[in-house]
C-alpha positions in Angstrom: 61.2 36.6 -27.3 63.8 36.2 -29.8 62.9 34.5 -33.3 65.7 33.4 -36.1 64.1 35.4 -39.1 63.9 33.8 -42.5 66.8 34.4 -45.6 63.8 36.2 -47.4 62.9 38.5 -44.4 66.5 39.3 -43.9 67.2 40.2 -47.0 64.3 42.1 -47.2 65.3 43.5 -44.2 68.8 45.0 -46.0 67.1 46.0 -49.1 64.7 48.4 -46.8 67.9 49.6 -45.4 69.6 50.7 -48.2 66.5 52.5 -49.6 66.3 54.3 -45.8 70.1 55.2 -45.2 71.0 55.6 -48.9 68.8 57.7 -50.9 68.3 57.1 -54.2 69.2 53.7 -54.2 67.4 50.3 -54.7 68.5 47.3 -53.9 66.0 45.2 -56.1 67.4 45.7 -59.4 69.2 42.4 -60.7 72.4 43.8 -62.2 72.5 46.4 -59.4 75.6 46.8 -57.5 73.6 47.6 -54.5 71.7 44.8 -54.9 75.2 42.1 -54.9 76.0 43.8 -51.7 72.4 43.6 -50.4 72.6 39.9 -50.8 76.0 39.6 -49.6 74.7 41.6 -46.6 71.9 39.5 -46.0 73.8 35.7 -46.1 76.4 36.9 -43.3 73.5 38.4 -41.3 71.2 35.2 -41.8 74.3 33.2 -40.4 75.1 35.2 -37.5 71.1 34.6 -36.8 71.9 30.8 -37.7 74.7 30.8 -35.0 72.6 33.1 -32.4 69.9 30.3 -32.7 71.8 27.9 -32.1 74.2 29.2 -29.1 70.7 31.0 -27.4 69.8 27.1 -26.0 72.2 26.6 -24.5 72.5 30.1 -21.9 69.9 27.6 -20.1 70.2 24.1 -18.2 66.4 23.8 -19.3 67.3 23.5 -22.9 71.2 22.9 -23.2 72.9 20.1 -24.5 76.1 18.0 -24.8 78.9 19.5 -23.5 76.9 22.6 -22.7 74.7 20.9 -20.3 77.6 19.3 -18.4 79.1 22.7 -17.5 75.7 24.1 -16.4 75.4 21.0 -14.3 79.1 21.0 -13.3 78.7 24.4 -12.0 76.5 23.3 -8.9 77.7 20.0 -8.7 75.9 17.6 -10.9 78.3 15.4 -13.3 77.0 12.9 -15.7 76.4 9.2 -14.1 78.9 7.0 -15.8 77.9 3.3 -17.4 78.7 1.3 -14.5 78.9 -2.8 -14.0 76.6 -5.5 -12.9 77.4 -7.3 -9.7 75.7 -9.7 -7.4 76.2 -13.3 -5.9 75.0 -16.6 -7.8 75.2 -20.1 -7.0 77.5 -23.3 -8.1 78.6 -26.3 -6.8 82.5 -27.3 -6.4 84.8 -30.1 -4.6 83.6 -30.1 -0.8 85.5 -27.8 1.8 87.7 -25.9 -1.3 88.5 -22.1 -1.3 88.2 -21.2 -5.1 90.5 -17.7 -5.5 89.1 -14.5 -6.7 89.1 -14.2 -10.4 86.9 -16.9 -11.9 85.3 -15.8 -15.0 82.0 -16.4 -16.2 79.5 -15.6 -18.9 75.9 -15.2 -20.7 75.3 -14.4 -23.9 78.3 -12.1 -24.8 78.7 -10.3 -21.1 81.9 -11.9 -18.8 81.4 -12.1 -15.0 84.6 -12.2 -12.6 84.4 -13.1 -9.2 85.0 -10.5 -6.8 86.5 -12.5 -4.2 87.6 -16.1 -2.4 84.7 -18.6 -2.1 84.7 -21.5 0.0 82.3 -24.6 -0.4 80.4 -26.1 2.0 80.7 -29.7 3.2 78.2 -30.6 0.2 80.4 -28.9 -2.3 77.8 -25.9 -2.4 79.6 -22.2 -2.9 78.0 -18.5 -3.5 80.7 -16.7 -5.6 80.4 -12.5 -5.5 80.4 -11.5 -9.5 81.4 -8.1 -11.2 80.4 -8.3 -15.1 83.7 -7.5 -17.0 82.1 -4.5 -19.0 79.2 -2.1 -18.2 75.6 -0.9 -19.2 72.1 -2.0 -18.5 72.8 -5.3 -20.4 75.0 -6.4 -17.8 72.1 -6.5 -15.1 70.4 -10.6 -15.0 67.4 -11.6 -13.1 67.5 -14.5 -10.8 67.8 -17.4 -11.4 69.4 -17.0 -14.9 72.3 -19.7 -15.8 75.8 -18.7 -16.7 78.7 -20.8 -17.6 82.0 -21.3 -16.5 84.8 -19.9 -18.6 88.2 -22.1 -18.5 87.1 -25.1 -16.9 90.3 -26.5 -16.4 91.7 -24.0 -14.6 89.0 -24.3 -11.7 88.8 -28.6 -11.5 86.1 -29.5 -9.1 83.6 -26.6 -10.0 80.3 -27.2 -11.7 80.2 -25.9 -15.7 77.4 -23.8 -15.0 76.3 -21.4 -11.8 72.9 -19.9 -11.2 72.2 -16.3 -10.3 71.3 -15.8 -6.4 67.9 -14.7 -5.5 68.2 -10.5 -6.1 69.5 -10.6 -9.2 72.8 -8.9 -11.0 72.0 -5.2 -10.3 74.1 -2.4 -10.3 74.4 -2.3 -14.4 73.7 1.1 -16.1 74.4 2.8 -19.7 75.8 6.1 -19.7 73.7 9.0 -18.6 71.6 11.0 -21.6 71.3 14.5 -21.1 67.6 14.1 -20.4 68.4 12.8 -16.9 71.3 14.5 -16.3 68.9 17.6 -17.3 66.1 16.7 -15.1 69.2 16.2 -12.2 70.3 19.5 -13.1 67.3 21.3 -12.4 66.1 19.5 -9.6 69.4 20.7 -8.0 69.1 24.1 -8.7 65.4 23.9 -7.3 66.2 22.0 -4.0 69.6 23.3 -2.7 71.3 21.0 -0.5 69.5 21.0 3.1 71.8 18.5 4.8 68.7 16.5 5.4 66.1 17.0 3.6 63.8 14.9 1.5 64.9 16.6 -1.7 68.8 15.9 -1.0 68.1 11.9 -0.7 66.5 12.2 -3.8 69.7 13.8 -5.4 71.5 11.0 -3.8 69.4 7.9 -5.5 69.4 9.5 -8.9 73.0 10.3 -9.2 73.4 6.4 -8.8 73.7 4.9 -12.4 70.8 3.3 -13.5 68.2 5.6 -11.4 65.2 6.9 -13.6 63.0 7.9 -10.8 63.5 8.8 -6.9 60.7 9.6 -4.4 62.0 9.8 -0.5 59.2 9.9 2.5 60.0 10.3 6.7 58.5 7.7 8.1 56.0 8.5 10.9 56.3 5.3 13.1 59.8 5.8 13.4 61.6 9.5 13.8 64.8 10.1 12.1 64.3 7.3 9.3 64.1 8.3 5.7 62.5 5.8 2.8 63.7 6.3 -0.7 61.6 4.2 -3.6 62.9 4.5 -6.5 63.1 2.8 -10.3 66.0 1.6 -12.3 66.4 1.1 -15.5 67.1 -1.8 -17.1 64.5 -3.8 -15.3 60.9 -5.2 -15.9 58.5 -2.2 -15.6 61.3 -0.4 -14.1 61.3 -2.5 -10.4 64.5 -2.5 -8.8 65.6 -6.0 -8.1 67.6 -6.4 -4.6 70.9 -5.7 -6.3 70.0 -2.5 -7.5 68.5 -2.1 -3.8 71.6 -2.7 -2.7 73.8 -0.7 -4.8 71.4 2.7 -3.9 71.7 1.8 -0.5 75.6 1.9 -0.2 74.9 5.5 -1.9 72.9 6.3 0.8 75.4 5.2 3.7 78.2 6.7 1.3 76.2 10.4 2.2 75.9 10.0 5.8 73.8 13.3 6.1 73.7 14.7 9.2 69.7 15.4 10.1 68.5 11.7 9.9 69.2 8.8 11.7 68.8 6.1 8.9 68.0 6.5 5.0 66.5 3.3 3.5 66.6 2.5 -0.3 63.3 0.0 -1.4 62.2 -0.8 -4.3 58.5 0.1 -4.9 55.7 -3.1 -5.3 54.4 -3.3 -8.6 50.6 -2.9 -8.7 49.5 -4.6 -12.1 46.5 -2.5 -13.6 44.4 -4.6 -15.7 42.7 -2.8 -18.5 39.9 -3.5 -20.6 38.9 -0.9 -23.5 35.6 -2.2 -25.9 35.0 -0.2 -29.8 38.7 0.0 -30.9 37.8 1.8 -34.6 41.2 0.6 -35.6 42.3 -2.9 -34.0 45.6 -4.0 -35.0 48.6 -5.5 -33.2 50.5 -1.8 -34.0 47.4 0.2 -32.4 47.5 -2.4 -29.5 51.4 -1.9 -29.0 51.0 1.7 -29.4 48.2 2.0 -27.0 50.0 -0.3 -24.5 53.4 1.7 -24.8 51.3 4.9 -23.8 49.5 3.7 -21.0 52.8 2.8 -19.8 54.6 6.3 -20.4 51.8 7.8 -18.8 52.2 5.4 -15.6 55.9 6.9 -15.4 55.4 10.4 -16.4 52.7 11.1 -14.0 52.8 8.4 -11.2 54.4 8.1 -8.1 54.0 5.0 -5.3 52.3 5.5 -2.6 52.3 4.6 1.3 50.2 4.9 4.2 49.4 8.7 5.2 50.6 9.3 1.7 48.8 7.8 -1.1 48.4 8.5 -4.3 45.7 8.3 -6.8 45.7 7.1 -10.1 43.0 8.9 -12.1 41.2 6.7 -14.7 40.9 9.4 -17.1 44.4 9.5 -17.1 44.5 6.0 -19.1 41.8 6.8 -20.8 43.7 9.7 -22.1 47.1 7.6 -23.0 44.7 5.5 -25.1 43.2 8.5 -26.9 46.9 9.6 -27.8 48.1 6.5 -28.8 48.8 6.7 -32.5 46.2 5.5 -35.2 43.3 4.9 -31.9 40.5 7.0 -32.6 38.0 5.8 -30.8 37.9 3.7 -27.4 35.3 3.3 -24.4 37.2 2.5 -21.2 35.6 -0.3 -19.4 38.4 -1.5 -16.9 39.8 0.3 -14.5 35.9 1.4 -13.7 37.5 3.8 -10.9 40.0 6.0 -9.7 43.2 3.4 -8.5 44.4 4.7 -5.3 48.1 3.3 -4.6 49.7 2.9 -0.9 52.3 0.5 0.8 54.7 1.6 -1.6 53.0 0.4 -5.1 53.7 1.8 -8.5 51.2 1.2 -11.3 52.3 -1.3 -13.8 50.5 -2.4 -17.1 48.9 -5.9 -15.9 46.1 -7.7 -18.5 45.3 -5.7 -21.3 41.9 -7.0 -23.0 40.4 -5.7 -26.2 36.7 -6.5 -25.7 
């Protein structure tokens, strides 16, 4: 193993050597001669170490970043996901029977929404209008049900100020990859070559869809040559995909067509609140309680997984009770709720439900 020595040990280092190679000589004297050059020695050598330490990280995909990690990834494949745009349907009301033309623009907050294509309202004047937001990232994603509102309303007479998004949501929307996930793509590649097939290549699919933070894929027993994918996005509330995001990792999914299964199915997993109750906080506070909360959540996505029948998973309790122990400033805790192991199936995924500080 390979350590970047200190200015002192290097230079102590070069002073040894002079005494070694060059009789008679010492290279601790102040007004020495030697002892200029041993310093001047020293400095290049301690930055050739400082340029060694910092090259060495990235010879591996494990530890490389920036541009580094994009060519290790590059190399078998793996590019980084792009931010990519929100889309989905919602619903408004316009002049019975009329086509409205593709390009309508709406907006929330400071996002812009264009429709996608020609919509046509019914005979009561109601219309679904296909949206794409105008920019991208994970602000660009809206739950249903949220209101947007018409931009140039004189350009589209007839049609209602304001439209509602369709059940499912604005999905799709996703911020530039950081090189943590396009490290964690990187070696999963390397450790699951592609199989035409298999479980592991699915997975590679869902997460190199932008947005993806997690991807678990299962054969389905009742029914041969199926595939399901769960997986979480970003962006959303405890990470559940909503349908748009479903639907977005799905057209990945058709995009592969890989040749050993039938059908691969993109769903998101069913969040399974977890209700915890913890008595003889030392230190109660609104920060401990955040920072106790925002670990038990981690924990739920660094070492959780959903579950389904002939496949579950188990939730350990003394896994919460260790995110509560590491949560900064809690010292002491006793764990009343969950009182047992949690075992998930059905496709569930543990989610922080009602916290109570007894």
């Amino acid at each position: 193993m390979w350590f970047k020595r200190s200015l002192d040990a290097t230079g102590a280092a070069v002073r040894a050597a002079f005494r070694q190679y060059l009789p008679g000589t010492d290279a601790a004297p102040k007004n020495s001669f030697v002892t200029v050059i041993g310093k001047v020695v020293a400095l290049i050598a301690n930055e050739l170490e400082l340029r060694i330490a910092a090259i060495l990280p990235q010879l591996f995909l494990s530890t490389a970043t920036g541009i580094w990690l994009e060519r290790h990834c590059a190399e078998i494949g793996i590019t980084r996901r792009p931010a990519a745009s929100a889309s989905g349907t919602i619903e408004a009301t316009g002049t019975p029977s009329a086509t409205y033309a593709a390009g309508i623009r709406f907006s929330i907050g400071n996002v812009i929404y264009e429709s996608t294509a020609s919509a046509t309202a019914d005979g009561s004047g109601n219309l679904s209008i296909a949206i794409t937001a105008t920019s991208k990232g994970v602000s660009t994603n809206r739950d249903a049900a949220a209101m947007l509102s018409l931009l140039d309303p004189l350009s589209w007479p007839g049609l209602s100020s304001t439209a509602t998004v369709a059940a499912g949501g604005l999905g799709g929307g996703a911020d530039t990859e950081g090189d943590a996930g396009l490290r964690a793509r990187g070696l999963q590649r390397k450790a699951n070559p592609p199989q035409g097939g298999a479980l592991s290549d699915f997975e590679r699919i869902v997460l190199a869809v932008p947005g993806v933070l997690s991807a678990w894929a299962w054969r389905v027993p009742a029914s041969p040559g199926t595939v399901l994918v769960h997986f979480l996005f970003e962006g959303r509330a405890d990470y559940i995909p909503e349908s748009g995001d479903v639907d977005a990792v799905q057209a990945a999914i058709d995009a592969a067509r890989l040749i050993r299964v039938d059908d691969g199915v993109a769903s998101a997993p069913v969040a399974q609140a977890v209700d915890v109750t913890i008595s003889g906080l030392s230190t109660d506070n609104s920060t401990v309680r955040a920072a106790i909360e925002a670990s038990i959540r981690a924990m739920f996505l660094s070492r959780c997984r959903p579950g389904i029948a002939g496949d579950t998973f188990t939730v350990s309790r003394s896994w919460i009770a260790e995110a509560i122990s590491t949560a900064s400033g809690e010292e002491r805790h006793v764990l009343t709720l969950p009182s047992a192991d949690i075992t998930l199936t059905g496709g569930a995924f543990p989610v922080l439900g009602t916290m109570t500080y007894a």
